[in-house]
PASE-213456 format. One record per atom (N, C-alpha, C): residue in one letter; x, y, z. Coordinates in steps of 0.001 Angstrom, whole numbers, plus 500000, padded with zeros to 6 digits. Each point is the difference from the previous one (the first is absolute). Last residue first. Layout:
AXYZ
...
! end
This chain:
X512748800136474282
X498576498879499164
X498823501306501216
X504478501985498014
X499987499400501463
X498204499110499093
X504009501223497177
X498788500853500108
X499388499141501412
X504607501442496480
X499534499133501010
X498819500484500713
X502465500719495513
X499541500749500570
X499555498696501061
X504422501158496319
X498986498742500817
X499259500926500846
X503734501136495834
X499104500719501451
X499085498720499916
X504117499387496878
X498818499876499940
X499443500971501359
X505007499213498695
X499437501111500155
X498664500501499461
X502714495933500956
X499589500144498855
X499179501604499491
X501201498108504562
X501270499957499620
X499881500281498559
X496283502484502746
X500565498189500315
X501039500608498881
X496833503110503295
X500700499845498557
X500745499001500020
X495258501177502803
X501378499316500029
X500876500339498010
X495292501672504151
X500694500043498434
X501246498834499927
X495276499923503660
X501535500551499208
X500516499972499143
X495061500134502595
X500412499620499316
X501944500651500270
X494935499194503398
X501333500155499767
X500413499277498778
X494817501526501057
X501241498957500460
X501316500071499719
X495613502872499307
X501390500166501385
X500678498524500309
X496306500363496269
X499597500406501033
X501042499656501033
X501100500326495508
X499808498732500748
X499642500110501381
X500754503665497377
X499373499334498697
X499981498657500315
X502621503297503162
X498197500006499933
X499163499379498899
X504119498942502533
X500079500188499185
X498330500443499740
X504908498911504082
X498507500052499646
X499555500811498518
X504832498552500971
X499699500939500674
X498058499609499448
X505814498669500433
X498756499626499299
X499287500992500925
X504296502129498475
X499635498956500950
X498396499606499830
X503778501320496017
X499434500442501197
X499920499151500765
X501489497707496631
X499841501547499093
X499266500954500980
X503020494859500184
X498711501102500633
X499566501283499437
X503448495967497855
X500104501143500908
X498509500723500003
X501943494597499740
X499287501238499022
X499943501088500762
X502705495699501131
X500791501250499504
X498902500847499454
X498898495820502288
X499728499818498349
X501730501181499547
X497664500273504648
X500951499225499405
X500282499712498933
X496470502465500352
X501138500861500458
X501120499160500012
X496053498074499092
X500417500830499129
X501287501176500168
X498086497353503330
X500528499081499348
X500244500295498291
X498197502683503619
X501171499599500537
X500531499031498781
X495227501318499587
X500985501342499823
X501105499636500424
X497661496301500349
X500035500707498506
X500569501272500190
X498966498286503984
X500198499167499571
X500951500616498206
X496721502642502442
X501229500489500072
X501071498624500080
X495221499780497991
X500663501059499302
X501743499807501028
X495896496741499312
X501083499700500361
X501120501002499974
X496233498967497302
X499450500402501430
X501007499656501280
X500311502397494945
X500484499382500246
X499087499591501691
X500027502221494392
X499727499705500938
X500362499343500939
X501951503028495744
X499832498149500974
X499620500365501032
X501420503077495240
X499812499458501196
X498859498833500195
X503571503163496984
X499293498491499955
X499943499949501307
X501884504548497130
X499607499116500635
X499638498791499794
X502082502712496612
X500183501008501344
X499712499016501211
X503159499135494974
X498395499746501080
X499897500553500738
X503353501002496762
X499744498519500188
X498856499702500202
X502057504386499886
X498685499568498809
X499802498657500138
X505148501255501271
X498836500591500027
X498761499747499228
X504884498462501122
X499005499810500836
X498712500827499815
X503719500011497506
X500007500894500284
X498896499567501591
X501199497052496588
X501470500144500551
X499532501246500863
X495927498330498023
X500963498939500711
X501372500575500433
X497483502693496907
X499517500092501134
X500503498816501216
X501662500332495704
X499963501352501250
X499759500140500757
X499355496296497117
X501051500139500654
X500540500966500846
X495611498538497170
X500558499842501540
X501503500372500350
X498810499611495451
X499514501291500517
X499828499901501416
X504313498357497231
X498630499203500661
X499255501224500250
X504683500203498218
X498901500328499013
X498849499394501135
X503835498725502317
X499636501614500001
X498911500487499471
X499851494790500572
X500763500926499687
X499646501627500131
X497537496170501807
X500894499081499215
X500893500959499523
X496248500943504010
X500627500527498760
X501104498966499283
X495891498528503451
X501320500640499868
X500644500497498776
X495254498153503114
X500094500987498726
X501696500435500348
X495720496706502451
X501463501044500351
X500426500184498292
X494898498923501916
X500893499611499247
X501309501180499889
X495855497178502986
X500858501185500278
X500921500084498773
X494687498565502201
X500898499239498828
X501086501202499995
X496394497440503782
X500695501467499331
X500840499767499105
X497516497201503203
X499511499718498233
X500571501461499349
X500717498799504728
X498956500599500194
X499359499843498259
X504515498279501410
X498671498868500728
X498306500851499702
X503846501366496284
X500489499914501477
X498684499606500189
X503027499773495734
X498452500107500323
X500450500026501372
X503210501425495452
X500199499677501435
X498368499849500551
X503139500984494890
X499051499844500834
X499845499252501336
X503713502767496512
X499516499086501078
X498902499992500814
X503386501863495511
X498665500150500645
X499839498688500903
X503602503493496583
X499919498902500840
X498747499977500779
X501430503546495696
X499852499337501221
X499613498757500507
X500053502390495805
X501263500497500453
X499833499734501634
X496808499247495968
X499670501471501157
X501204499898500576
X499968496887496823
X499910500840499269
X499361501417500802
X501922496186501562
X500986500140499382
X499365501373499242
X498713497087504338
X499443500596498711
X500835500731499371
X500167495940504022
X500664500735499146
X499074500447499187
X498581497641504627
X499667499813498655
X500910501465499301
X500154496189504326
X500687501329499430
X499640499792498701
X497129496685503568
X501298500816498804
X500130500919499608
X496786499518504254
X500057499695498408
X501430499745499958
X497763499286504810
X501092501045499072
X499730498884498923
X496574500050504439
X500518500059498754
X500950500638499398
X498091500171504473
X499996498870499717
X500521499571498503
X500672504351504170
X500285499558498341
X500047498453500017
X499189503646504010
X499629498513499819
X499959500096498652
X502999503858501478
X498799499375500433
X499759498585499130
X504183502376501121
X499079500944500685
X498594499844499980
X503617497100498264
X500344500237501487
X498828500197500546
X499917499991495121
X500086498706501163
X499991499576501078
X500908503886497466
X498426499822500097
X500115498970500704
X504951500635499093
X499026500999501054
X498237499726500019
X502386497878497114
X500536499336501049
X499396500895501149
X498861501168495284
X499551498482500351
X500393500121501753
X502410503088497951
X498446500020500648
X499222499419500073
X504751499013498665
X500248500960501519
X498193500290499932
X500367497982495948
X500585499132501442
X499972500703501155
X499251502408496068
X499002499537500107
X500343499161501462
X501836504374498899
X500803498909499958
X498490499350500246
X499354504759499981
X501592499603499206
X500467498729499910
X494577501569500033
X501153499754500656
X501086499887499491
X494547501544499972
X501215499891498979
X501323500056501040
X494947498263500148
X500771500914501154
X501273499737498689
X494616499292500072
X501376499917498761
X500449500528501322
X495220497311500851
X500967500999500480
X500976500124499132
X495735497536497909
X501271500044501019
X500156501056500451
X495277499160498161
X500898498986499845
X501123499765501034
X494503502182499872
X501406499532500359
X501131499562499804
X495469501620497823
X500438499044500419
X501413499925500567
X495706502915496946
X501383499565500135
X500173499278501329
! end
C-alpha cells in the first residue's frame, strides 16, 4: 500500500481550505466534489511536500461525518512538519490564532529536538518538529 491523503472531517470546507492555506504550503485546491450517495462534501488539497489532504463535510445531519464534524471529534489526531526554522514557525502559528497544546519541549523519537503541538481553528493538532 501507498500513501494517498490525510481525511480531516470539517464543518465548513471554505473556513479549511482557508485555514490549511495559512498554516501550510498548499499548491493545489481541487473542486468541491458532492457525493450524494455518502452524504458528503469532499475537497482535495496537495501541499509543496506532494501531501494529499482531503477535507470531508457532512451535507446533512443523515451524513455519517456529521457527528463527528459538529462534535469536533474523530476528525484527526495529528500532522506533523518538520521545520529548520522551528521558533520562526512556532510564533507564526501562534499568530495564525493556533493554540499551543503545552510548551515545546525536546523529544526522544527525534533525538532531543524540540517538537509542539498546536490545535488550529479546524480543530486539526499540527505537530511542529525542530529539523
Amino acid at each position: 500500500m501507498n500513501f494517498h491523503h490525510i481525511g480531516i472531517v470539517v464543518t465548513d470546507l471554505d473556513e479549511a481550505v482557508v485555514s490549511l492555506k495559512n498554516t501550510i504550503d498548499i499548491v493545489s485546491t481541487y473542486e468541491t466534489i458532492e457525493d450524494p450517495g455518502i452524504l458528503v462534501y469532499v475537497q482535495f488539497l496537495i501541499d509543496s511536500n506532494d501531501i494529499c489532504y482531503e477535507l470531508i463535510a457532512p451535507m446533512n445531519e443523515s451524513s455519517p461525518v456529521a457527528k463527528a464534524a459538529h462534535e469536533n471529534r474523530n476528525n484527526l489526531h495529528h500532522l506533523a512538519y518538520v521545520t529548520d526554522n522551528f521558533d520562526f514557525e512556532f510564533s507564526r502559528l501562534r499568530g495564525l490564532g493556533h493554540i499551543p497544546l503545552g510548551k515545546a519541549q525536546p523529544a526522544v523519537a527525534f533525538q532531543g529536538k524540540r517538537v509542539a503541538f498546536f490545535l488550529t481553528d479546524i480543530h486539526t493538532i499540527f505537530e511542529l518538529v525542530e529539523q
